[in-house]
N, C-alpha and C positions, 0 to 999 in steps of 0.2 A: 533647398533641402539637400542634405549630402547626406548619401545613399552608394550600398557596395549590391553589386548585382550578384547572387552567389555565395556561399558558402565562403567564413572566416572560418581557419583553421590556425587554431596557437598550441596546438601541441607538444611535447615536449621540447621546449623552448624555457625553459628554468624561470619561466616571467615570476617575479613577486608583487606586479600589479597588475591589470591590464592594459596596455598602452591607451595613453592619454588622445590621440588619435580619432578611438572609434568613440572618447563621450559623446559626441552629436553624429553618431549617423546611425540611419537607417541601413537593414541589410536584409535582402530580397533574397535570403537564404538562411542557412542556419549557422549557430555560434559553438566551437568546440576547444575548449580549454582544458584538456586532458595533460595530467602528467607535471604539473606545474609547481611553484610556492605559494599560489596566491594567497594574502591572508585577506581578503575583503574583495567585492565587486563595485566597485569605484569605477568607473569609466565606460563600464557596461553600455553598451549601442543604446541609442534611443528605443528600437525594435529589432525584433528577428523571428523565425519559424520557432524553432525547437533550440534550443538547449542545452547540452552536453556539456557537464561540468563535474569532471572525475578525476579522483588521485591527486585532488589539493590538499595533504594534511592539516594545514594550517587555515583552512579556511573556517570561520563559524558563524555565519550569518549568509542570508540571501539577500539581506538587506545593498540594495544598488541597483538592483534587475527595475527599470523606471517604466515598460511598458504593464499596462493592466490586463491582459489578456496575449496567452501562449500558447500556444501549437501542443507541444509538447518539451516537458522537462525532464533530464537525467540527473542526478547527485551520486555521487559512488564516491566512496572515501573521505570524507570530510569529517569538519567538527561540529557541521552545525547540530541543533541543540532542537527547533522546531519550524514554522514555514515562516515567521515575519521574514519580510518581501519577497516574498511568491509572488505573481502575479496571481490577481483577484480571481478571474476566471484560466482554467486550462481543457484544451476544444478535445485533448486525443491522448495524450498521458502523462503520467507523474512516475518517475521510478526514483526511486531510493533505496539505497542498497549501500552494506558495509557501510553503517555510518553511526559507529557506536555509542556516539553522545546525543542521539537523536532521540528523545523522549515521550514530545508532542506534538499534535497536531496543532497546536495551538497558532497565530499568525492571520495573513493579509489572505490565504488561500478561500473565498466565498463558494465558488459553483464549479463541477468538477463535472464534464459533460464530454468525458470522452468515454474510452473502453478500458483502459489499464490502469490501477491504480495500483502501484505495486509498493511495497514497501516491507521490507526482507532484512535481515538478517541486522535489525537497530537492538535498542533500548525501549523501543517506542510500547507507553504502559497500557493507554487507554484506548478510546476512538471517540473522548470528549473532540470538537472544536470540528468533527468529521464532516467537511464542505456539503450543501446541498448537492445531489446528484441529478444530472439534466438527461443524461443521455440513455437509448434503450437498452444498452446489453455494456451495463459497468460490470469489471471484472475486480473483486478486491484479490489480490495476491497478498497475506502477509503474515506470510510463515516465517517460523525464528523471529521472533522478536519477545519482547515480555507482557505480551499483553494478556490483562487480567481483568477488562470488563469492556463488552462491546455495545456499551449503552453508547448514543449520537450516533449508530449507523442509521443508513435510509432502511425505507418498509420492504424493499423489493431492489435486487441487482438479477444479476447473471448469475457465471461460478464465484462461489466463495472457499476461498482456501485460507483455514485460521489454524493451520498444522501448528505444529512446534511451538506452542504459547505457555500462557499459564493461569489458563481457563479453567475456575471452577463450575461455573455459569455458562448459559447462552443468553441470557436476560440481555438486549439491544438489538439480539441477531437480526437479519432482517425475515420476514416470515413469510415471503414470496422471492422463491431462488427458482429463477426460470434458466441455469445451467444444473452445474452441479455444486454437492455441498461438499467439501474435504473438511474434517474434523478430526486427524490425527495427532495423540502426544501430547495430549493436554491432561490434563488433573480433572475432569469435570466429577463433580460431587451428585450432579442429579440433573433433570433435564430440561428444566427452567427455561422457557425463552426458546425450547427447539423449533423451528420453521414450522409453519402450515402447511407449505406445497413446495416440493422438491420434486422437478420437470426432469431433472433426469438423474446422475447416481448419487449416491449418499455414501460418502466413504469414510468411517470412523476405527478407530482403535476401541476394544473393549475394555472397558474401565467397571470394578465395581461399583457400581451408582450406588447409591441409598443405603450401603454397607447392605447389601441383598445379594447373596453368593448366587441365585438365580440368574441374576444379570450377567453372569459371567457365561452361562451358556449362549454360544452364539441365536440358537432361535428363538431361547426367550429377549434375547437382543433386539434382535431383529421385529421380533411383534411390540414390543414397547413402541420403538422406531414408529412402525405402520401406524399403530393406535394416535399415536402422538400427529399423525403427518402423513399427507398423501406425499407420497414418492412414488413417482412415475418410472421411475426407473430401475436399477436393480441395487440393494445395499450389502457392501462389498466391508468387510470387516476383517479388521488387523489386529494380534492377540502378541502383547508384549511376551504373552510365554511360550512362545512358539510352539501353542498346540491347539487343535481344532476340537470343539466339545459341540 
């Protein structure tokens, strides 16, 4: 079995494929191909820890990545589009980020059992195809994107931050957030789907809900919130019109 003890690093080295080389080895470290042309993962090591695959404009697919269980994965700047060839399981994180044609969840990604599950500033619409979750304290990060329905999350994570979307619903949300909840910047029309128990802050932009000018005061805000939900914690509110009522 050929095997590299240690950390590959192919960074800015202009490769437009990955050398032919590492298709059969194992590497007893992680894999970092930053800064490159690559348009496909073709030669991809048999295995490695984690990840790192940033600044491929031309890349659109994960399809090549041949082990079924990851450490952790990075994506930053790419084309791809959703996870087919993800590895099936991931133990500690997935980030995705600046990857404007990225849409869906959809792909080979099944159980996601680590802590971070970030995914920022895509295209990404839904949280259809959203892997099982194994691990105790998942965090979703994933603000700036377009998402507009969070049916296919799990029942219960950590913090969830669903900022900058384009939420008119919470119907999928999960209804046990044993962090905190961020809810900023969205369009939400009413309160559908808000969480059962928020363990620690609640932190929302004030929206007229239900076309109910009352909702705009922040205490009747605020009691909606409580009625709706135990929050343990203290709920902290943001007013597009820069004034406190």
């Amino acid at each position: 079995m050929k095997k590299i003890i240690g950390d590959v690093k192919l960074d800015n080295l202009y490769l437009r494929e990955i050398p032919e080389i590492l298709n059969d080895v194992h590497i007893e470290g992680d894999v970092h191909i930053t800064d490159n042309h690559i348009r496909n993962l073709n030669n991809f090591p048999l295995s490695c820890n984690y990840a790192e695959i940033q600044y491929n404009n031309y890349l659109t697919s994960l399809v090549g990545i041949k082990q079924k269980r990851i450490k952790g994965l990075e994506i930053r700047k790419s084309k791809i589009n959703n996870l087919d060839g993800c590895p099936e399981i991931i133990d500690e994180f997935l980030m995705i980020k600046h990857c404007s044609y990225f849409t869906s969840l959809q792909g080979t990604l099944k159980e996601f059992a680590g802590i971070y599950f970030t995914i920022t500033y895509t295209s990404l619409k839904d949280m259809k195809h959203c892997p099982v979750t194994t691990g105790e304290f998942t965090n979703f990060q994933l603000r700036y994107n377009n998402i507009d329905s969070l049916v296919g999350m799990p029942k219960k994570c950590h913090d969830l931050n669903i900022s900058e979307n384009k939420l008119k619903t919470l119907v999928g949300c999960p209804e046990h957030i044993t962090g905190n909840f961020i809810c900023n910047n969205n369009d939400l029309q009413n309160l559908d789907g808000f969480p059962k128990l928020i363990e620690l802050n609640c932190i929302m932009t004030v929206s007229p809900l239900f076309n109910n000018h009352d909702m705009m005061f922040h205490s009747q805000f605020k009691k909606e919130l409580r009625k709706r939900c135990v929050i343990k914690g203290e709920v902290e509110l943001s007013d597009p019109r820069n004034i406190q009522i």
